[in-house]
CHARMM-style PDB file with segment names, atoms N, HN, CA, C and O in Angstrom:
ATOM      1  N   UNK     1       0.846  -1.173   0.000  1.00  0.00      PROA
ATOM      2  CA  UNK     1       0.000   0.000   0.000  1.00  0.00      PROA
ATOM      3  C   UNK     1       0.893   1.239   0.000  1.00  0.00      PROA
ATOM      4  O   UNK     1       1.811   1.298   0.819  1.00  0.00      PROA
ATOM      5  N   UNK     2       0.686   2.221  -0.857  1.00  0.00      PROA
ATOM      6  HN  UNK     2      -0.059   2.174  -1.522  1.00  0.00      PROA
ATOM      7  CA  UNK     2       1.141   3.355  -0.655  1.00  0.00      PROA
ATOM      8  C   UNK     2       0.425   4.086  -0.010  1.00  0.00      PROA
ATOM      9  O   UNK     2      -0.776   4.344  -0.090  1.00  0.00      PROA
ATOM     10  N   UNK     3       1.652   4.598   1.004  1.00  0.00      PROA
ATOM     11  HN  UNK     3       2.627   4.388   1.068  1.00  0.00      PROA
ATOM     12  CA  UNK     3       0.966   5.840   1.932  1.00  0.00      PROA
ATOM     13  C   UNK     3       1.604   7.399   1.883  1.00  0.00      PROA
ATOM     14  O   UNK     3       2.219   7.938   2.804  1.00  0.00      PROA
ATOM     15  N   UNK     4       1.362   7.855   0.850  1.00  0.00      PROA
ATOM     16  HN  UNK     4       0.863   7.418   0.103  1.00  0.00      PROA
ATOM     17  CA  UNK     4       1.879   9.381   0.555  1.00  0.00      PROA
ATOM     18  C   UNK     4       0.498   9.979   0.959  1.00  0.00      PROA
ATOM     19  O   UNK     4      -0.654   9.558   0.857  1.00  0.00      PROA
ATOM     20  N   UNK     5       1.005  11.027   1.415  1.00  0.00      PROA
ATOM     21  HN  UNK     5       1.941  11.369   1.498  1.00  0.00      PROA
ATOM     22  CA  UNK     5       0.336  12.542   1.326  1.00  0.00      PROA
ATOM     23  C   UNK     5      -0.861  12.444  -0.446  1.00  0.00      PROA
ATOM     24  O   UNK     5      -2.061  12.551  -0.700  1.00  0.00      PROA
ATOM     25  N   UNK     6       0.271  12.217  -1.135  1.00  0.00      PROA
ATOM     26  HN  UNK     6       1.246  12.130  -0.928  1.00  0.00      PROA
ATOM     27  CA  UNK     6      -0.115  12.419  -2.820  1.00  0.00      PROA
ATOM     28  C   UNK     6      -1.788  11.755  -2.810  1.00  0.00      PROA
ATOM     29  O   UNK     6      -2.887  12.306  -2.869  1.00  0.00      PROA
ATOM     30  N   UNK     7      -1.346  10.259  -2.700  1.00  0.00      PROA
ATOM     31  HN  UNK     7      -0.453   9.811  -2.651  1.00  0.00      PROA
ATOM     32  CA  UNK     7      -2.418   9.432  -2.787  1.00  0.00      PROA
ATOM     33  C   UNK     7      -3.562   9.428  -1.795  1.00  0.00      PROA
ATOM     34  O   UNK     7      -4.484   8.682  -2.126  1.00  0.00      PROA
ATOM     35  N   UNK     8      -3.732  10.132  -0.575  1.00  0.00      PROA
ATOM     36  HN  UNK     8      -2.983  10.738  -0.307  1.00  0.00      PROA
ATOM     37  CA  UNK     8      -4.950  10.424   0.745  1.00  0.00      PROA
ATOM     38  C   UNK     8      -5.399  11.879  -0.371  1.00  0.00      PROA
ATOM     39  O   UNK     8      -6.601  11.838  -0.631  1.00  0.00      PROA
ATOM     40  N   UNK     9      -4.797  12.878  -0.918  1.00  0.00      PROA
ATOM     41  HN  UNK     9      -3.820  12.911  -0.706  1.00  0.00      PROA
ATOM     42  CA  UNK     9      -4.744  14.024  -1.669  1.00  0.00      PROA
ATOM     43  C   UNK     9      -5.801  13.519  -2.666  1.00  0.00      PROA
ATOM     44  O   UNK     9      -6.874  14.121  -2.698  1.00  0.00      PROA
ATOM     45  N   UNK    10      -5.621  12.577  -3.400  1.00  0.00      PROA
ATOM     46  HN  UNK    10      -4.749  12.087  -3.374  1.00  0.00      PROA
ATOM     47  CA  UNK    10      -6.282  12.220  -5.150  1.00  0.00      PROA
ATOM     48  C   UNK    10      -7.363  11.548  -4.713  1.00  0.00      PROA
ATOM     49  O   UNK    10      -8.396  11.811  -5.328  1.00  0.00      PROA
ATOM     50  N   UNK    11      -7.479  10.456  -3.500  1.00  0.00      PROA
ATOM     51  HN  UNK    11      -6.640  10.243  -3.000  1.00  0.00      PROA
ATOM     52  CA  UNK    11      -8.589  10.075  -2.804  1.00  0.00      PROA
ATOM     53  C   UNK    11      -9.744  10.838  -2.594  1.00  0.00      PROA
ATOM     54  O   UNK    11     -10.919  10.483  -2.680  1.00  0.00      PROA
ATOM     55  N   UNK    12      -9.233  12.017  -2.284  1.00  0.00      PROA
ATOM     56  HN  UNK    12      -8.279  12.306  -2.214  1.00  0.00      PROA
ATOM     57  CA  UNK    12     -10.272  12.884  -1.904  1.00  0.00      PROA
ATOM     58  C   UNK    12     -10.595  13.825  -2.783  1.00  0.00      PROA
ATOM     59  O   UNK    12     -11.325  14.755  -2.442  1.00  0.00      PROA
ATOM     60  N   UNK    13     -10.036  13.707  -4.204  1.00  0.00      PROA
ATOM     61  HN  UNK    13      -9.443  12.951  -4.481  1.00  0.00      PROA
ATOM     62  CA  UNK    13     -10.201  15.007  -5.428  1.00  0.00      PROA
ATOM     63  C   UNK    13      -9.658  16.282  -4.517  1.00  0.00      PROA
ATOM     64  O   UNK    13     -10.202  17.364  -4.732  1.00  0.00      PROA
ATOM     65  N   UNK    14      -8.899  16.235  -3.784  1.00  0.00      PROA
ATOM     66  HN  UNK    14      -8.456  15.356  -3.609  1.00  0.00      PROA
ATOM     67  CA  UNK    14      -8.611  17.429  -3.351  1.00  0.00      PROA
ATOM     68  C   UNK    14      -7.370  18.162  -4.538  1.00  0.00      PROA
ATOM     69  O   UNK    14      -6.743  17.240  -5.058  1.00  0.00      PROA
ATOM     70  N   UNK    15      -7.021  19.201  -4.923  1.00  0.00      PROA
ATOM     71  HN  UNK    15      -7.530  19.951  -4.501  1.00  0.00      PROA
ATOM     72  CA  UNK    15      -5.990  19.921  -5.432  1.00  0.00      PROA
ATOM     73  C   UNK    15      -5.231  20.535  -3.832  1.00  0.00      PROA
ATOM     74  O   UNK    15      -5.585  20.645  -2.658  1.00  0.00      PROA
ATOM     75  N   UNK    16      -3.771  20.875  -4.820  1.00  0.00      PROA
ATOM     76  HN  UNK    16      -3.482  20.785  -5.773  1.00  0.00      PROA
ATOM     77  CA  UNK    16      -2.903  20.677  -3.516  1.00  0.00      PROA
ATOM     78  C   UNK    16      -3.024  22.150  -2.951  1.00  0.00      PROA
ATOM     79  O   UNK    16      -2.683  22.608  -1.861  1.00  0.00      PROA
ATOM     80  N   UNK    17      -3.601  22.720  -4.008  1.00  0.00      PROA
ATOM     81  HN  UNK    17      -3.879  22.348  -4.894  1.00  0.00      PROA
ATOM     82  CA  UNK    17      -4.218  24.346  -3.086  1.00  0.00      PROA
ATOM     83  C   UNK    17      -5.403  24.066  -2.349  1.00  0.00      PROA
ATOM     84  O   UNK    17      -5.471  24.909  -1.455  1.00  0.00      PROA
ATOM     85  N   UNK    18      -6.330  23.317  -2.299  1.00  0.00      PROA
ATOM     86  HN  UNK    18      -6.275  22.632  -3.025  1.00  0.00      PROA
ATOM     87  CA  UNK    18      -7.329  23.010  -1.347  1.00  0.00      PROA
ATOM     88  C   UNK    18      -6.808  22.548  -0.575  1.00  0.00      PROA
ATOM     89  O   UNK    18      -6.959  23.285   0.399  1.00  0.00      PROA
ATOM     90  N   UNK    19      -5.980  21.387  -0.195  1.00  0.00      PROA
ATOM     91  HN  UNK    19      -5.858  20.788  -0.987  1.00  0.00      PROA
ATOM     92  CA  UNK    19      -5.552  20.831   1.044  1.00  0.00      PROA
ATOM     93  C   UNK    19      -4.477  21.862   1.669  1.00  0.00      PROA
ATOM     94  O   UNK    19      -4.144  21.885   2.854  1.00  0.00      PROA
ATOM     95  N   UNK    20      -3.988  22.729   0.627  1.00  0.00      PROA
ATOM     96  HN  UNK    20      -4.259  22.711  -0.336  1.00  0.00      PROA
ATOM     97  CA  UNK    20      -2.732  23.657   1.654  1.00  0.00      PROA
ATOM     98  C   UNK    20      -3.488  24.608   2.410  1.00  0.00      PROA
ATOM     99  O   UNK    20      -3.091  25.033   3.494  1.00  0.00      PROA
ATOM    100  N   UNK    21      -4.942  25.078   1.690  1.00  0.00      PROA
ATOM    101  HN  UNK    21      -5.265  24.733   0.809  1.00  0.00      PROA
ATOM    102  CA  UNK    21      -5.756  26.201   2.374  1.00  0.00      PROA
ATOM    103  C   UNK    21      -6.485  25.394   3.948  1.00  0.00      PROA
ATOM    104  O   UNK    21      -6.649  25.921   5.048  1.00  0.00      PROA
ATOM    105  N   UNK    22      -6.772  24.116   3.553  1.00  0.00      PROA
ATOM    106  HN  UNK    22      -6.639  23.687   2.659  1.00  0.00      PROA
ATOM    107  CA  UNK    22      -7.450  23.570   4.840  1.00  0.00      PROA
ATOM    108  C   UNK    22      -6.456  23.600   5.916  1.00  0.00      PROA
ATOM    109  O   UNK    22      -6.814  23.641   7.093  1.00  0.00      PROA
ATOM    110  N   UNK    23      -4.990  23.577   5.501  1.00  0.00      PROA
ATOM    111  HN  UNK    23      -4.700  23.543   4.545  1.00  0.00      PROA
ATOM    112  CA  UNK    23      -3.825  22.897   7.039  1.00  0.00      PROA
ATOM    113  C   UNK    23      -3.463  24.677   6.987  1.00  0.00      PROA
ATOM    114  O   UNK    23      -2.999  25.255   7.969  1.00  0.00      PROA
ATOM    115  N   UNK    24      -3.688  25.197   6.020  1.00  0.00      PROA
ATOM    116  HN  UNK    24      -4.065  24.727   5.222  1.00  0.00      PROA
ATOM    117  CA  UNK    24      -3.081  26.726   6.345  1.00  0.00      PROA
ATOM    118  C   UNK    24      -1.590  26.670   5.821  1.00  0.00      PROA
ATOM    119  O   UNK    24      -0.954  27.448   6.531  1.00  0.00      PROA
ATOM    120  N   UNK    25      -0.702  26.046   4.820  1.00  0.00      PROA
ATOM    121  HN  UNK    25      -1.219  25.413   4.243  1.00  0.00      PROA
ATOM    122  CA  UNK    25       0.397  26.634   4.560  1.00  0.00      PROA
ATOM    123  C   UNK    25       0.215  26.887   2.955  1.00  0.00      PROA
ATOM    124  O   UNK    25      -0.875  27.171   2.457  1.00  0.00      PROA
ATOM    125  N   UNK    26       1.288  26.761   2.299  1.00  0.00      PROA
ATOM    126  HN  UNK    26       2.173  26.531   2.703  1.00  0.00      PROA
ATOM    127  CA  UNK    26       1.279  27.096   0.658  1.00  0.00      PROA
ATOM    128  C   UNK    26       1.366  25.966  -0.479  1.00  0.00      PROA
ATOM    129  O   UNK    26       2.112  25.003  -0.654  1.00  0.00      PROA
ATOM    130  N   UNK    27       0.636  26.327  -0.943  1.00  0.00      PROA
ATOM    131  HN  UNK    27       0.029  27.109  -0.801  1.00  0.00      PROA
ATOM    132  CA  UNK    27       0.594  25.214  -2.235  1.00  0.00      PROA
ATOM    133  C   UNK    27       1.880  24.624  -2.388  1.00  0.00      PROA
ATOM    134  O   UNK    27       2.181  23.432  -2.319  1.00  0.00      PROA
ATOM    135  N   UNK    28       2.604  25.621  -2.606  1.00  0.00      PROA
ATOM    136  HN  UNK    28       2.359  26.589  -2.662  1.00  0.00      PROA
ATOM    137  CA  UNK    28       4.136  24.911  -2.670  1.00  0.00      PROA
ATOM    138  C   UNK    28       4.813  23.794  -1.711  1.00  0.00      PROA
ATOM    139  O   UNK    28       5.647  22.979  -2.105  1.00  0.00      PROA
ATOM    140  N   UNK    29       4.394  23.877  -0.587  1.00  0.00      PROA
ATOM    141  HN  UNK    29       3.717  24.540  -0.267  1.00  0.00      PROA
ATOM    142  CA  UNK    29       4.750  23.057   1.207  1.00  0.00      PROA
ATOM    143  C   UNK    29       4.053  21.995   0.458  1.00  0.00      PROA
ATOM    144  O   UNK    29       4.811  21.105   0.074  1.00  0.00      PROA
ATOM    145  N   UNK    30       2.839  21.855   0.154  1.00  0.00      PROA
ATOM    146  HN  UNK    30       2.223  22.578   0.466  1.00  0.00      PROA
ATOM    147  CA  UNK    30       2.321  20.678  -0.236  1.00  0.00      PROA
ATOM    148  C   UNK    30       2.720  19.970  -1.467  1.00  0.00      PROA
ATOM    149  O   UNK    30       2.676  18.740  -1.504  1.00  0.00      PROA
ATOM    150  N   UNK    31       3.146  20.744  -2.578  1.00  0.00      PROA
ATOM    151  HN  UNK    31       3.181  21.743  -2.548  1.00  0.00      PROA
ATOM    152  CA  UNK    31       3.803  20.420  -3.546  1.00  0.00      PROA
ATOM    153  C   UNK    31       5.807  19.474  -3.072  1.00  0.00      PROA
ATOM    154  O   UNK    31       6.401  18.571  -3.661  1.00  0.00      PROA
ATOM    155  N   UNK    32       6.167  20.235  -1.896  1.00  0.00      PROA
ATOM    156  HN  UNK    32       5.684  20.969  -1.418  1.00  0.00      PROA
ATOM    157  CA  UNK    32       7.430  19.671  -1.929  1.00  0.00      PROA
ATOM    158  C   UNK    32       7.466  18.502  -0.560  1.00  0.00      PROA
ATOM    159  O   UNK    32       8.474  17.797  -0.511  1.00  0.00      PROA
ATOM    160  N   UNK    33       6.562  18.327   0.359  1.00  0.00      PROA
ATOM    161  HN  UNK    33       5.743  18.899   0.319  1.00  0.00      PROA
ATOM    162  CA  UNK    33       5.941  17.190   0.880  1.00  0.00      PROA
ATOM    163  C   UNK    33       5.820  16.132   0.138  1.00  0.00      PROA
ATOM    164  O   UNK    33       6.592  15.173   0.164  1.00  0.00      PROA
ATOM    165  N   UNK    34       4.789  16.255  -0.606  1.00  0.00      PROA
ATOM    166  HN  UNK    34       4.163  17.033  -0.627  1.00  0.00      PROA
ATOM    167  CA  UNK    34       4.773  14.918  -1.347  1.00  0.00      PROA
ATOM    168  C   UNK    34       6.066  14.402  -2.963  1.00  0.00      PROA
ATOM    169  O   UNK    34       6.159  13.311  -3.525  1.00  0.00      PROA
ATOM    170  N   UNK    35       6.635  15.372  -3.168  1.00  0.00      PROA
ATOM    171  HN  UNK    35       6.559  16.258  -2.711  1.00  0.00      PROA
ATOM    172  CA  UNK    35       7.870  14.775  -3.567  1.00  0.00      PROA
ATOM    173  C   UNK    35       8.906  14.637  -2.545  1.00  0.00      PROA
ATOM    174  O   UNK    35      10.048  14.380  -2.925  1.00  0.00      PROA
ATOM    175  N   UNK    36       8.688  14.759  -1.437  1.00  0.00      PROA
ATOM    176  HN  UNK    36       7.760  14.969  -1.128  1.00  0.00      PROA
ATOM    177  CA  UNK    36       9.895  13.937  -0.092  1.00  0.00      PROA
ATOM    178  C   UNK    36      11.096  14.981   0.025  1.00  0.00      PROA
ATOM    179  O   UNK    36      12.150  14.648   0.567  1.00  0.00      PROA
ATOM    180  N   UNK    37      10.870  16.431  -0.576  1.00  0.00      PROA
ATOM    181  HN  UNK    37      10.013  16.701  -1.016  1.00  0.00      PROA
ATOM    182  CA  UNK    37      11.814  17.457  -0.324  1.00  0.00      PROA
ATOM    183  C   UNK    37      11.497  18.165   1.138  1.00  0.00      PROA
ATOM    184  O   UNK    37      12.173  19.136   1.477  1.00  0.00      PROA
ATOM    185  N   UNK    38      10.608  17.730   1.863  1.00  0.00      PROA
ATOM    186  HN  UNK    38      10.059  16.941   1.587  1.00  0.00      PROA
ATOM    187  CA  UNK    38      10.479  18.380   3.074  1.00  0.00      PROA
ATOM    188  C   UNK    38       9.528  17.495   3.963  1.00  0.00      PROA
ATOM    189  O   UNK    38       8.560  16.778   3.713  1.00  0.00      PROA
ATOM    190  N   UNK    39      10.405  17.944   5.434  1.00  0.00      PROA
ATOM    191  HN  UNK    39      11.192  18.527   5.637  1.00  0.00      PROA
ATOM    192  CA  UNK    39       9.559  16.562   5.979  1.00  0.00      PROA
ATOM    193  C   UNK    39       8.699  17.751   7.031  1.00  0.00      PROA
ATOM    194  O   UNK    39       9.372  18.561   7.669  1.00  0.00      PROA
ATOM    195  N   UNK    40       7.327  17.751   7.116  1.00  0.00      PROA
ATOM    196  HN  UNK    40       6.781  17.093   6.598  1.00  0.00      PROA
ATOM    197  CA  UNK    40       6.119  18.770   7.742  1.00  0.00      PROA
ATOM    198  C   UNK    40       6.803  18.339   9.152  1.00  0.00      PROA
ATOM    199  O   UNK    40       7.176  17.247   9.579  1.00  0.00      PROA
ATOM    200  N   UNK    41       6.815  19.831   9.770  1.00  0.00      PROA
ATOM    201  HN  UNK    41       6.512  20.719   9.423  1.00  0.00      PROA
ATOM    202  CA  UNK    41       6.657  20.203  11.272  1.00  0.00      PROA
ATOM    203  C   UNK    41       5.788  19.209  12.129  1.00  0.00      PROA
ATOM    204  O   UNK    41       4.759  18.708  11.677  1.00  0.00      PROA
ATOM    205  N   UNK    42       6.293  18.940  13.464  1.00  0.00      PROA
ATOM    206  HN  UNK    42       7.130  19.347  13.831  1.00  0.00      PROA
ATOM    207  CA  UNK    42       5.256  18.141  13.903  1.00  0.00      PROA
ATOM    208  C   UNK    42       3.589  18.740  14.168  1.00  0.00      PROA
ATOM    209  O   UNK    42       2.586  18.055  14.369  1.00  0.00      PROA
ATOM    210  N   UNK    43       3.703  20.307  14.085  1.00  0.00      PROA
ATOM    211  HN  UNK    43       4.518  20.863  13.922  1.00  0.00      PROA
ATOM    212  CA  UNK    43       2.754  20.928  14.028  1.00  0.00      PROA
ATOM    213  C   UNK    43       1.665  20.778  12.121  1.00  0.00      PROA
ATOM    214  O   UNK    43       0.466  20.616  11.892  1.00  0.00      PROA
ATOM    215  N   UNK    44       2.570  20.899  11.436  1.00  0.00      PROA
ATOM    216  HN  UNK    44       3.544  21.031  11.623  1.00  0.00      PROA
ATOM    217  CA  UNK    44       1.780  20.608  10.124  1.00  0.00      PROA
ATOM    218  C   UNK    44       1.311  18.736  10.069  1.00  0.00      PROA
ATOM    219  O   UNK    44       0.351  18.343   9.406  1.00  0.00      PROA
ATOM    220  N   UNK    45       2.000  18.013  10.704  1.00  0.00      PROA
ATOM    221  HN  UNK    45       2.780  18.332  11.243  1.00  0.00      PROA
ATOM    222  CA  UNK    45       1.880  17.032  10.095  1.00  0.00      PROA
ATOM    223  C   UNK    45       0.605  16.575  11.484  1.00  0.00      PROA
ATOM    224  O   UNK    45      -0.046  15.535  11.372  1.00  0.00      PROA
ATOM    225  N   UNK    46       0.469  17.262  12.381  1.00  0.00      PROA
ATOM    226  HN  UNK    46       0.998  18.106  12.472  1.00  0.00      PROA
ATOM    227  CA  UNK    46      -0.782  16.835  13.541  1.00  0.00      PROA
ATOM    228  C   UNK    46      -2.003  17.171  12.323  1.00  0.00      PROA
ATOM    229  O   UNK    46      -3.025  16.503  12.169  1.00  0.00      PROA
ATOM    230  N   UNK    47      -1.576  18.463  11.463  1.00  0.00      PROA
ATOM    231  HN  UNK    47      -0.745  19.006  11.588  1.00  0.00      PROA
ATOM    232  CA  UNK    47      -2.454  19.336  11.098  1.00  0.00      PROA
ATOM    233  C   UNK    47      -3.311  18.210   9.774  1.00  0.00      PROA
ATOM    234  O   UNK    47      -4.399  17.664   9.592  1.00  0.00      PROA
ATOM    235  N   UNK    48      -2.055  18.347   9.145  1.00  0.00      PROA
ATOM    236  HN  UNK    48      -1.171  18.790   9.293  1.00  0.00      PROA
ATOM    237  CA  UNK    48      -2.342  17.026   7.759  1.00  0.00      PROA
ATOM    238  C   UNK    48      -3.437  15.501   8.562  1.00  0.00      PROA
ATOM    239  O   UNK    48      -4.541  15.030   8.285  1.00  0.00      PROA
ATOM    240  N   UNK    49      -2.561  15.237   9.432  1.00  0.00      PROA
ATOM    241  HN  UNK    49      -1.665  15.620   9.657  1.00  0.00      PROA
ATOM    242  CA  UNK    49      -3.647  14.253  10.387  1.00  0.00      PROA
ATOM    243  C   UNK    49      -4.625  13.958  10.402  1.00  0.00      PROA
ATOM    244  O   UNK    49      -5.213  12.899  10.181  1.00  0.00      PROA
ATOM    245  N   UNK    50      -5.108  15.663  10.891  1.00  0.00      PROA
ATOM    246  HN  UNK    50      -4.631  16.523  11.070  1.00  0.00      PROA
ATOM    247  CA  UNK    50      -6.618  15.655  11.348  1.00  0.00      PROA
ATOM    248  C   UNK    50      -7.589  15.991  10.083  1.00  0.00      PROA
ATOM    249  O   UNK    50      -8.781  16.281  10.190  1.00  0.00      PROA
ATOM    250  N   UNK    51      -6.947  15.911   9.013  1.00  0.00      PROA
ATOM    251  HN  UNK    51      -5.979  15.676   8.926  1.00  0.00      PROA
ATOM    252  CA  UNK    51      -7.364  15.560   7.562  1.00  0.00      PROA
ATOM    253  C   UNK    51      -8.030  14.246   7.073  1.00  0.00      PROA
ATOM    254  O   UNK    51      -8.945  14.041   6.275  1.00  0.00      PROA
ATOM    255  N   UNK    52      -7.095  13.260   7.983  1.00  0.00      PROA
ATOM    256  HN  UNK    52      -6.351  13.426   8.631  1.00  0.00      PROA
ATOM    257  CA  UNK    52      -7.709  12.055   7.551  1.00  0.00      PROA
ATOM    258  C   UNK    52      -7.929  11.592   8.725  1.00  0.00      PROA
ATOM    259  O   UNK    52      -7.723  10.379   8.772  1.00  0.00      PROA
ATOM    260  N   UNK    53      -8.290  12.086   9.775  1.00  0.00      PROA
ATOM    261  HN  UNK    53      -8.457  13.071   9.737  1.00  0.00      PROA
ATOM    262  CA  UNK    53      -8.901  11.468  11.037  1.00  0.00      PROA
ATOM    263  C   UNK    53      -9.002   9.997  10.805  1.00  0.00      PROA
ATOM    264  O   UNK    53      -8.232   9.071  11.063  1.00  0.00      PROA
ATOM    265  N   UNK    54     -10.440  10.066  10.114  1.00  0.00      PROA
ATOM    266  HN  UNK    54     -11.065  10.818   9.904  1.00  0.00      PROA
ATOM    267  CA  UNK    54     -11.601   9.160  10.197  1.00  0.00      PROA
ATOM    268  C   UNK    54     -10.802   8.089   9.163  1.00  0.00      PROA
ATOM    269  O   UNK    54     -11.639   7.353   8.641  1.00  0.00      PROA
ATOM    270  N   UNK    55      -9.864   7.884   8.856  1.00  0.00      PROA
ATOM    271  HN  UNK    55      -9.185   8.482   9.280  1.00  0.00      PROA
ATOM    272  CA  UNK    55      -9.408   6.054   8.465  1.00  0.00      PROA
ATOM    273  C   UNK    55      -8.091   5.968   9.337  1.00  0.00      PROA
ATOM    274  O   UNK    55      -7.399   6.775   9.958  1.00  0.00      PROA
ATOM    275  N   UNK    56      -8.074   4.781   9.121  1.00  0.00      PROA
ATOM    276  HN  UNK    56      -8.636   4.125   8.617  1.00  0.00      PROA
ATOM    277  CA  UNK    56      -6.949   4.014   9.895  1.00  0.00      PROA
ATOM    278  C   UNK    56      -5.539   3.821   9.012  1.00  0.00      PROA
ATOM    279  O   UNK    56      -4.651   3.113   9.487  1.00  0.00      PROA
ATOM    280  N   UNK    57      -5.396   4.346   7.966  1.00  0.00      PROA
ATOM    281  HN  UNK    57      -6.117   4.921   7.581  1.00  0.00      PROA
ATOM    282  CA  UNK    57      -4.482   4.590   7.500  1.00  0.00      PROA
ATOM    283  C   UNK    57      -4.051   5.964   7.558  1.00  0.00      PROA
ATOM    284  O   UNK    57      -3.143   6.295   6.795  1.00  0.00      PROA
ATOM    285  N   UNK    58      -4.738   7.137   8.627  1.00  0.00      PROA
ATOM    286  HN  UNK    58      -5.475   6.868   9.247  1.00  0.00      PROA
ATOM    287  CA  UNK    58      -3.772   8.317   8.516  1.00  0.00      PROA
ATOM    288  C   UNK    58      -2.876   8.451   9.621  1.00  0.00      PROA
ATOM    289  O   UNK    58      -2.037   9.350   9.690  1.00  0.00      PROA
ATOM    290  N   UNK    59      -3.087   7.343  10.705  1.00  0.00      PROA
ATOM    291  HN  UNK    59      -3.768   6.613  10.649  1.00  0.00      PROA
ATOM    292  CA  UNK    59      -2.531   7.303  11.876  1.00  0.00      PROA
ATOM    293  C   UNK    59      -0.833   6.557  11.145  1.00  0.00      PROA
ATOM    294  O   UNK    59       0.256   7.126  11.226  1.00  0.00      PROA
ATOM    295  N   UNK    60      -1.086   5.215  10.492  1.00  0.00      PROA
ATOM    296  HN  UNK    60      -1.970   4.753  10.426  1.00  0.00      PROA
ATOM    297  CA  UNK    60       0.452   4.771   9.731  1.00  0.00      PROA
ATOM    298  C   UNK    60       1.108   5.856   9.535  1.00  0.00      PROA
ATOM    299  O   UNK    60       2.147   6.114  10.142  1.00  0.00      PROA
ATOM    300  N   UNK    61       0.413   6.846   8.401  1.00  0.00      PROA
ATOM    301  HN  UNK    61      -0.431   6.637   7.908  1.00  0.00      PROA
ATOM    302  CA  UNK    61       1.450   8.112   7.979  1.00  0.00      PROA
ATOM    303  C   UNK    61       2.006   9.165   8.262  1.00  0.00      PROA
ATOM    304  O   UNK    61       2.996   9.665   7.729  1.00  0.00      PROA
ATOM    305  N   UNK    62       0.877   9.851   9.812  1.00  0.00      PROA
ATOM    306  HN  UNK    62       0.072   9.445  10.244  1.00  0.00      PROA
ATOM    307  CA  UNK    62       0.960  10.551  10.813  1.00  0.00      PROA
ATOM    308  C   UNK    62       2.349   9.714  11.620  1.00  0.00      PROA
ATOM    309  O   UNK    62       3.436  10.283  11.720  1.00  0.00      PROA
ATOM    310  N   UNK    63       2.153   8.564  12.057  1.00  0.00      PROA
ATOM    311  HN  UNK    63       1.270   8.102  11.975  1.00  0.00      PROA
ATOM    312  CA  UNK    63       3.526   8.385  12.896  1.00  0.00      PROA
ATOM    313  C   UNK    63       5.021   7.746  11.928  1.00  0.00      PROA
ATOM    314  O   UNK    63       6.058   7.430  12.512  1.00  0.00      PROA
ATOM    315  N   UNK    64       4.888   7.667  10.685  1.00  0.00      PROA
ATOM    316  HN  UNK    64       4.045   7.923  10.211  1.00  0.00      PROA
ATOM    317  CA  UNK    64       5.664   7.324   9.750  1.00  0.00      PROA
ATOM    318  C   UNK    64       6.116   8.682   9.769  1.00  0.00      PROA
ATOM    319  O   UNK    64       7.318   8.599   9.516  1.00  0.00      PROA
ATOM    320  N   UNK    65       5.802   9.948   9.938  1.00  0.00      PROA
ATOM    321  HN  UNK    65       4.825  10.015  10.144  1.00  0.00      PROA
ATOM    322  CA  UNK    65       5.784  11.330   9.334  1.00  0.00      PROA
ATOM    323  C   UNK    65       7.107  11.875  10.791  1.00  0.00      PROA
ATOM    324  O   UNK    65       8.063  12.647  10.849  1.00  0.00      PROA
ATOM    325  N   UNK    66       6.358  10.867  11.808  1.00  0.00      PROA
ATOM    326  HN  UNK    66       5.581  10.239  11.761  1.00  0.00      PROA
ATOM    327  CA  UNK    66       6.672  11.535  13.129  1.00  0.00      PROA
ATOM    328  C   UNK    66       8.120  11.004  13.235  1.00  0.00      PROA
ATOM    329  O   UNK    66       9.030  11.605  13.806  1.00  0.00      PROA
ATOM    330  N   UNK    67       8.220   9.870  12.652  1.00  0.00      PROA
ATOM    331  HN  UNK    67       7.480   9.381  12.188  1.00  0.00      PROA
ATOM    332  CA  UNK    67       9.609   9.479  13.118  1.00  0.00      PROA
ATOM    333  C   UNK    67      10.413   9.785  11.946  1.00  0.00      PROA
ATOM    334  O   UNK    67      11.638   9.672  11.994  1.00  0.00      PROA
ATOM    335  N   UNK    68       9.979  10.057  11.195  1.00  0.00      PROA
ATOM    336  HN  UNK    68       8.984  10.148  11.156  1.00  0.00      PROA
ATOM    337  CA  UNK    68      11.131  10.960  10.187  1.00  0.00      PROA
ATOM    338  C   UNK    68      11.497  12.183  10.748  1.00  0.00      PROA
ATOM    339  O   UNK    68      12.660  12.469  11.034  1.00  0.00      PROA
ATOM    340  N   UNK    69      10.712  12.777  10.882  1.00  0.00      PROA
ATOM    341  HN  UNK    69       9.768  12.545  10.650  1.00  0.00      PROA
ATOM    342  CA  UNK    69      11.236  14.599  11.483  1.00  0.00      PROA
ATOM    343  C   UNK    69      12.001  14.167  12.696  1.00  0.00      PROA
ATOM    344  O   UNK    69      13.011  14.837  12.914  1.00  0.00      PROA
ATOM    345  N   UNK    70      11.725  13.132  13.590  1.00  0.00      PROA
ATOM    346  HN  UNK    70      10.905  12.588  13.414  1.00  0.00      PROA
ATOM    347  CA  UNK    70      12.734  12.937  14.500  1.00  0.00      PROA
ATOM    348  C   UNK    70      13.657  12.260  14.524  1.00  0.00      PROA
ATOM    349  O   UNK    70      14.507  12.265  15.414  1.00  0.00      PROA
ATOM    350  N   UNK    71      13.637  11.307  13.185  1.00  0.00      PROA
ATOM    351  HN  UNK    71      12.946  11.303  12.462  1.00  0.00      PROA
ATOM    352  CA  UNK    71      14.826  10.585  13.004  1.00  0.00      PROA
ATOM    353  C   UNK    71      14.624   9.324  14.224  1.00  0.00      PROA
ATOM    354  O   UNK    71      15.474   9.034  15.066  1.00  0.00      PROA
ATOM    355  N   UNK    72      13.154   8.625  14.052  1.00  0.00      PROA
ATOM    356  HN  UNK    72      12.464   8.861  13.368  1.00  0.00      PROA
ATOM    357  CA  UNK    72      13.078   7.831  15.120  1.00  0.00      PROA
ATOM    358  C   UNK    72      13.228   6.627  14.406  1.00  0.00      PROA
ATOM    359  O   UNK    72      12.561   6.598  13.372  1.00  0.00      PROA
ATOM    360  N   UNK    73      14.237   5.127  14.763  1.00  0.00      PROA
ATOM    361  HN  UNK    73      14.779   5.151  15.603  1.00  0.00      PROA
ATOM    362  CA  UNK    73      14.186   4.273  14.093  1.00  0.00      PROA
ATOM    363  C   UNK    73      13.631   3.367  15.054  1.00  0.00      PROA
ATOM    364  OT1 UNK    73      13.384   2.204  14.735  1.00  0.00      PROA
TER     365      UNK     73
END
């Protein structure tokens, strides 16, 4: 299963200016997220989260997300 940002994004017909306006940063943050040039704040990535609350696959990518920014192995 792929778990990008990209693919929860196309799931939902969202464009990456709709999902940057819902978490509040710039089209661009969302544009370089999902090509893996930036890994979201633990504050953006709670934010991205509570995007996909409601399945059980946003919690995998939420703490997949978490231990990258901290470098948790």
């Amino acid at each position: 299963m792929d778990n990008t940002l990209k693919v929860w994004r196309a799931k939902r017909a969202l464009t990456q200016q709709e999902l940057a306006t819902e978490v509040d940063v710039s089209r661009q943050t969302i544009n370089v997220i999902e090509e893996g040039r930036y890994e979201p704040s633990l504050e953006l990535a709670f934010k991205l989260e509570q995007s996909y609350v409601t399945e059980n696959e946003s919690e995998e990518w939420f703490f997949s997300a978490i231990h990258r920014v901290f470098d948790i192995r």
